[in-house]
TIMI-501954 format. One line per field, with one value per residue (C-alpha): residue in three letters; x, y, z; residue number from 1. Coordinates in Angstrom, 1 decimal. Layout:
N
res [ALA_...]
east [X_...]
north [Y_...]
up [Z_...]
n [NUM_...]
***
This chain:
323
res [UNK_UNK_UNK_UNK_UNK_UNK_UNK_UNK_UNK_UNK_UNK_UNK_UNK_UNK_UNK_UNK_UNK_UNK_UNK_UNK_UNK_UNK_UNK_UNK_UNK_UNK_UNK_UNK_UNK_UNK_UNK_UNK_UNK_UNK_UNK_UNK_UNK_UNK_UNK_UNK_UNK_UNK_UNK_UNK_UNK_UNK_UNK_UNK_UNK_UNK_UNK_UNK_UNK_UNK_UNK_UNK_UNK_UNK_UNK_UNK_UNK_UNK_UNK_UNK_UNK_UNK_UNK_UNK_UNK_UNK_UNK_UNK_UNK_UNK_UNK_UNK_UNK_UNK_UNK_UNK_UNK_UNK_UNK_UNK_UNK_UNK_UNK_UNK_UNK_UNK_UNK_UNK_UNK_UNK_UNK_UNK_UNK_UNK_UNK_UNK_UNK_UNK_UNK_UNK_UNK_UNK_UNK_UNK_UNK_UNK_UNK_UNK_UNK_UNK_UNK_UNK_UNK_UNK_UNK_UNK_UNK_UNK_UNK_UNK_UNK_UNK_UNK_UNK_UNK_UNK_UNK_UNK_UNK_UNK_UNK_UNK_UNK_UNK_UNK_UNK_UNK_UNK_UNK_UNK_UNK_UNK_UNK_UNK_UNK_UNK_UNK_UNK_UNK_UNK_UNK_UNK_UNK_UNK_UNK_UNK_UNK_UNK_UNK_UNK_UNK_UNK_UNK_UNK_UNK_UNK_UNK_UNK_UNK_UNK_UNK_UNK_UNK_UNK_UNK_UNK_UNK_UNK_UNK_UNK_UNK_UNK_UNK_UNK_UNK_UNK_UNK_UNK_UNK_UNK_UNK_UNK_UNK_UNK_UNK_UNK_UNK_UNK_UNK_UNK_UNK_UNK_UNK_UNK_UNK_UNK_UNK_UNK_UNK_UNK_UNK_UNK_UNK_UNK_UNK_UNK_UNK_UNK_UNK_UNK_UNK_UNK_UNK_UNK_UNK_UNK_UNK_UNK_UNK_UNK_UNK_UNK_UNK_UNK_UNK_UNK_UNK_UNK_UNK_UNK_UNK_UNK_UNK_UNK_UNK_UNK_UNK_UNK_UNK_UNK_UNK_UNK_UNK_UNK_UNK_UNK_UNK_UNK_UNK_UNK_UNK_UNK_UNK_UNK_UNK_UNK_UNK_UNK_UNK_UNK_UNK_UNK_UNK_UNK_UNK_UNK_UNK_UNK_UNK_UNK_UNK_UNK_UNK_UNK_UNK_UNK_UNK_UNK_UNK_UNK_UNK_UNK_UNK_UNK_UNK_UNK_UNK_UNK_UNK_UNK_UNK_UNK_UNK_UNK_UNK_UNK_UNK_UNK_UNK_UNK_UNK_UNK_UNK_UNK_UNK_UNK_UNK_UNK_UNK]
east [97.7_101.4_103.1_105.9_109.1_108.6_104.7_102.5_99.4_98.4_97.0_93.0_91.9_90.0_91.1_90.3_89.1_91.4_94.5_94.3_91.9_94.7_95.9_95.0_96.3_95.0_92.3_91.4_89.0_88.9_86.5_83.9_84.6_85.2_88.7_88.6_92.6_93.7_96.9_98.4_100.8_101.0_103.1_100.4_98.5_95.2_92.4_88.9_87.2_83.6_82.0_83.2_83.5_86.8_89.4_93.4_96.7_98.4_102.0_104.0_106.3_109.3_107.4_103.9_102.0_101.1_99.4_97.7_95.9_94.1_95.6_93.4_90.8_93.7_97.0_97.9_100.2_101.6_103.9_105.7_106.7_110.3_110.7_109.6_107.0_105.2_103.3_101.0_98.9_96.5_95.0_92.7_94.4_97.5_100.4_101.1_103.3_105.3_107.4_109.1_111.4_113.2_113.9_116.3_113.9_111.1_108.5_106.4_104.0_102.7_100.1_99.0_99.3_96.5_97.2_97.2_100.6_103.2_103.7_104.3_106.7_107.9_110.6_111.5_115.3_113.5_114.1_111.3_111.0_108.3_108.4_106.3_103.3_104.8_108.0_110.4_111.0_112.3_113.1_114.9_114.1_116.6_116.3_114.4_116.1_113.6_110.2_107.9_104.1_102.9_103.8_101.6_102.3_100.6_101.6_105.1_105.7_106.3_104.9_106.5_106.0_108.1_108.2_110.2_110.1_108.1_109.6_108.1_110.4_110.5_109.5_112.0_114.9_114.7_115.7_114.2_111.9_110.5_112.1_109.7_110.7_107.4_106.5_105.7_104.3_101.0_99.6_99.2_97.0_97.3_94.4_94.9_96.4_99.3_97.7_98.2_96.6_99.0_98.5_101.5_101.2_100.8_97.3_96.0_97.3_96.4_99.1_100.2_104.1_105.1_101.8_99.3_95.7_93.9_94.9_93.4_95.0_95.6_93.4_95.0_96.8_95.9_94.7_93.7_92.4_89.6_88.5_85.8_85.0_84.9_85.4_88.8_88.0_90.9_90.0_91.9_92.0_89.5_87.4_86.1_86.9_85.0_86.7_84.9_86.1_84.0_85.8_86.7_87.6_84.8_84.6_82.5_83.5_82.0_83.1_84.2_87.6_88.4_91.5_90.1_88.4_87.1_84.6_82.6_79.8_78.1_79.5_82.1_82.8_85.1_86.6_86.0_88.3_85.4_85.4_82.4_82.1_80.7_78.0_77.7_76.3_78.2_74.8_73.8_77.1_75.8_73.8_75.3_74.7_76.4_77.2_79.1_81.6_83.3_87.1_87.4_90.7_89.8_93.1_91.8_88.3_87.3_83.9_82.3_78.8_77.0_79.2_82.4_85.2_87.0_90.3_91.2_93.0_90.5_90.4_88.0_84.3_82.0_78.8_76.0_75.6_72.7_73.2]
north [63.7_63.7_62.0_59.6_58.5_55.4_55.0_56.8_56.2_59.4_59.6_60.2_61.1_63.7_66.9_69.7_72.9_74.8_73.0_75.3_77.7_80.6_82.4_80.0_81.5_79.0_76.6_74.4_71.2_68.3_68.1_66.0_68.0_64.1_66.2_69.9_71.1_73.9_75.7_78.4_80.0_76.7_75.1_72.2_71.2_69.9_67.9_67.4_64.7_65.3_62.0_62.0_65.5_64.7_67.8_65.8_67.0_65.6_66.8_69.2_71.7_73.8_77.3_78.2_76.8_79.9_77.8_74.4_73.7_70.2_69.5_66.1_64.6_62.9_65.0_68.6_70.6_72.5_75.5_76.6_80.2_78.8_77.8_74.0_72.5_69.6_67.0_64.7_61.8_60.0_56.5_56.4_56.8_55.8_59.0_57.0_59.2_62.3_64.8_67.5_70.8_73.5_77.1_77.8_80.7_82.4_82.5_86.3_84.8_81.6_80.5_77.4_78.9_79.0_76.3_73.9_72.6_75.0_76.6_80.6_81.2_84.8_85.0_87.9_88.2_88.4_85.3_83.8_79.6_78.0_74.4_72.0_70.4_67.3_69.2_67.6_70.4_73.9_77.1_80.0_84.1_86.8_90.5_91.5_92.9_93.1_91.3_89.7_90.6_88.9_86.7_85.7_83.4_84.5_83.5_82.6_85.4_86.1_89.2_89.7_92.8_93.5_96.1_98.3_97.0_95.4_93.1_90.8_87.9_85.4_82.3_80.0_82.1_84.0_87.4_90.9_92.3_95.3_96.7_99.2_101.1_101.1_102.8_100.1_97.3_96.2_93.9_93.2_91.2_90.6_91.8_90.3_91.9_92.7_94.8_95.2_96.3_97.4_99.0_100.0_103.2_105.8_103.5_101.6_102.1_100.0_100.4_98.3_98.7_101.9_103.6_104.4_103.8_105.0_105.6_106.1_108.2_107.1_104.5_102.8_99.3_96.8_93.4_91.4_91.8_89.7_90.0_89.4_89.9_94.0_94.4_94.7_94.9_95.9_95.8_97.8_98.1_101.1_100.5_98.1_99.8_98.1_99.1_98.8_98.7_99.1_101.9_104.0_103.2_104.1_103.2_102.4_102.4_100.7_102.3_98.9_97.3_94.2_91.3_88.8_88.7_85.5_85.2_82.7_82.4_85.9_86.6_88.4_86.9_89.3_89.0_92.4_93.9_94.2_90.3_89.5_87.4_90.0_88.6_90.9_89.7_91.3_92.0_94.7_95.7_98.6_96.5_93.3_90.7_90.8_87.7_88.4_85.6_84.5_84.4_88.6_89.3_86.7_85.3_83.0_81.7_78.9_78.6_75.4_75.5_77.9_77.2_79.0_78.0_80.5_80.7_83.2_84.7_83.1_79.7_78.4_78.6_78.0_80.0_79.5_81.9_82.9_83.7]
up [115.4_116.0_113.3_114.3_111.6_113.1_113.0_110.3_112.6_114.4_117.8_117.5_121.0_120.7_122.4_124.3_122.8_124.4_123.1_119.9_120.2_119.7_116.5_113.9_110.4_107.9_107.4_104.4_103.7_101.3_98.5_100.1_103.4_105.3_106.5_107.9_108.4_110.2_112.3_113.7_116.7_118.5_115.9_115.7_112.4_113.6_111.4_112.1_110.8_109.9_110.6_114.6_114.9_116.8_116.7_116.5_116.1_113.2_113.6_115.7_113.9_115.1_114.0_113.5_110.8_108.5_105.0_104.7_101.3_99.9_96.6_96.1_98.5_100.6_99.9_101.3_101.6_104.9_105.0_108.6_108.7_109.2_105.2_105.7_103.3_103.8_101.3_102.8_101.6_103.8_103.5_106.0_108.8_107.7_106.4_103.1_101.6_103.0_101.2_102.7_101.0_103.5_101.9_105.4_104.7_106.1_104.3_103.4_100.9_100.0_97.1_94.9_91.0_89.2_87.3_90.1_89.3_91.2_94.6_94.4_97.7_98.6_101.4_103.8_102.1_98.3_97.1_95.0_94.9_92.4_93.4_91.8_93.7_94.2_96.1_93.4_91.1_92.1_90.6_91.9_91.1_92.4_92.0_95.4_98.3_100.9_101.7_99.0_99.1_96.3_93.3_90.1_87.0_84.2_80.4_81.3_83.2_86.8_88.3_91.6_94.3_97.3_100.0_97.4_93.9_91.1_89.0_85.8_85.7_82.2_84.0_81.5_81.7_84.8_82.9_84.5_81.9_84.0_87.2_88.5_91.9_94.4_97.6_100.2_98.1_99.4_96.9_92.8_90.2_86.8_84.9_81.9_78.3_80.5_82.7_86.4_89.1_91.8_95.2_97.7_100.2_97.3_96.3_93.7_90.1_86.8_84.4_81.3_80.2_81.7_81.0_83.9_83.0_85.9_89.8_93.1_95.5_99.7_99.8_102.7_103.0_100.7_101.4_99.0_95.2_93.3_89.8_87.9_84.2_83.7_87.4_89.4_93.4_96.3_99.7_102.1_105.5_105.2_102.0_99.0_96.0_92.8_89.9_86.4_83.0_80.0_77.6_80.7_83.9_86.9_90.7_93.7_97.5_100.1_103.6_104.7_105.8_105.0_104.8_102.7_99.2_97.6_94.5_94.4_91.0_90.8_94.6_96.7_99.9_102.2_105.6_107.4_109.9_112.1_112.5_109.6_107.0_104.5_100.8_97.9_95.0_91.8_90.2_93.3_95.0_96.9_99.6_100.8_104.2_107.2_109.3_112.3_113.8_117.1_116.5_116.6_113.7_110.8_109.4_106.5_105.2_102.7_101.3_100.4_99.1_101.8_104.5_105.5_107.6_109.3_111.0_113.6_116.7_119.0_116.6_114.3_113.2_110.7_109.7_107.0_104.4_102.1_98.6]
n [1_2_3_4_5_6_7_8_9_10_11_12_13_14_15_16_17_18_19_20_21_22_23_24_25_26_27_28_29_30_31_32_33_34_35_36_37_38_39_40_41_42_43_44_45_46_47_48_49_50_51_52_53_54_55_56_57_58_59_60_61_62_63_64_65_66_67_68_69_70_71_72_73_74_75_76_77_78_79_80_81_82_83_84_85_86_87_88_89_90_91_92_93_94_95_96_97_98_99_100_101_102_103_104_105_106_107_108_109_110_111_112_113_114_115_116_117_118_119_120_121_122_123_124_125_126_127_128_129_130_131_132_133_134_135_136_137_138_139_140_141_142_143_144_145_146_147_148_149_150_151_152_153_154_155_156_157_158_159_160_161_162_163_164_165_166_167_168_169_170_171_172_173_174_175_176_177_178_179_180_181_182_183_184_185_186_187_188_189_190_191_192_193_194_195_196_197_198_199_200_201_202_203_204_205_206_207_208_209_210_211_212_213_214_215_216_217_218_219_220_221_222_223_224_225_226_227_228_229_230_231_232_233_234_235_236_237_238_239_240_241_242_243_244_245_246_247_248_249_250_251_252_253_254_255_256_257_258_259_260_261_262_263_264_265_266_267_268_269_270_271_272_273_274_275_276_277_278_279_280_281_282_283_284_285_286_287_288_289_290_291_292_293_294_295_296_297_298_299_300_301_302_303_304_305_306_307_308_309_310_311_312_313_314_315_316_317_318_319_320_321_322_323]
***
């Protein structure tokens, strides 16, 4: 569906297959799942719309599209690796409303805050942007030298990781409160009572302040980090460590690589290296299921109800899970 200044209707013929089957980074749908959005290397955001089936492009980009996130059942949000963000709102199929913001930036890392109000963006220089959902509002974190990895707001504070260094911003006044020096950041989650879980190329560490709690040694790179109650879990490109707290910390492994972690109720849903979609139930984590897919490395997943949508380097699929 190209979109057009001029005319906010987009084109719905339907489309070949091969059009965009080819590196598609990141797929999302609405909460009624009537719209299923997706892109990737082609610079092309495409939407599916349930009902038809049909596949259409909705609007052609200068670089590829790397994020694309429903905010409400009819707005999302699309982020090019060049620094453009994009708002949309759709009645029907009409584009009703259109924001746009440009970092003149490329963009490292991109997420939705937890509150639901915010856009975390990491940029390849260090700069850190929040901008506010709407694209009105943004504010500006400096420190970084080199390539953000990851970014977190937690109780007013912004916990930022880079190839190099650390770094817990106030998130009102922008002041440094901890400036820790890291080997190859990977990833990092806030854990909660100002504990953090942080992984780069020495391995995963929990510290609070300046005080390690407990580390695990080489543990490869770092994907992605989920938690759950008692239970912190890092997925590597080699293994699934589950990491439990009680009064002492204790771990499993599960000799698995993965890119992706996503809990969902009592379950971990994980994107292996292997091309899987991967169910463990947190009740019984040393047995899990196995459900293999078609689009060989998996970039991104969404899960809605037993169904998950998956986005690829040989484009998009969808498999039903059993929990």
């Amino acid at each position: 569906m190209k979109f057009d200044e001029n005319n906010t209707e987009y084109n719905l013929s339907k489309l070949d297959e091969e059009t965009y089957e080819n590196k598609i980074y990141a797929i999302d749908c609405n909460i009624d799942r009537s719209l299923m959005i997706f892109g990737g290397i082609k610079n092309i955001l495409w939407i599916k719309h349930s009902q038809t089936e049909d596949i259409t492009s909705f609007e052609k980009y200068s670089d590829s599209v790397i994020f694309c996130k429903f905010v409400d059942k009819n707005t999302f949000l699309v982020a090019i690796l060049n620094g453009e963000i994009y708002k949309y709102t759709l009645n029907r199929d009409i584009i009703e409303d259109k924001s746009f913001y440009n970092l003149n930036n490329d963009i490292s890392f991109i997420e939705i805050s937890s509150s639901d109000t915010e856009i975390l963006i990491g940029t390849i220089t260090g700069a850190i942007h929040v901008l506010s959902i709407d694209l009105l509002t943004e504010h500006v974190y400096l420190g970084h030298k080199d390539e953000i990895v990851s970014i977190q707001k937690y109780d007013d504070r912004l916990y930022s990781l880079s190839d190099s260094y650390f770094i817990i911003f106030n998130a009102s006044t922008y002041k440094s409160l901890m400036h820790k020096q890291i080997n190859q950041g990977y990833s990092m989650s806030v854990l909660g009572n100002r504990s953090i879980c942080l992984c780069d190329a020495s391995g995963i560490q929990i510290f609070r302040d300046n005080t390690t709690l407990f580390n695990i040694r080489d543990t490869g790179r770092t994907e992605s980090i989920a938690l759950s109650d008692n239970l912190t879990i890092v997925g590597t490109d080699q293994n699934i460590f589950f990491i439990f707290y009680n009064t002492t910390f204790s771990y499993f492994t599960v000799n698995v690589g993965v890119n992706k972690l996503s809990i969902i109720s009592d379950y971990l849903i994980a994107s292996s290296t292997n091309s899987e979609i991967l169910v463990f139930s947190l009740s019984d984590i040393q047995s899990y299921k196995v459900y293999k897919t078609d689009v060989d490395i998996i970039y991104d997943f969404v899960v809605f109800g037993n169904e998950v949508l998956i986005a690829g380097d040989s484009g998009i699929s969808s498999i039903e899970i059993d929990f």
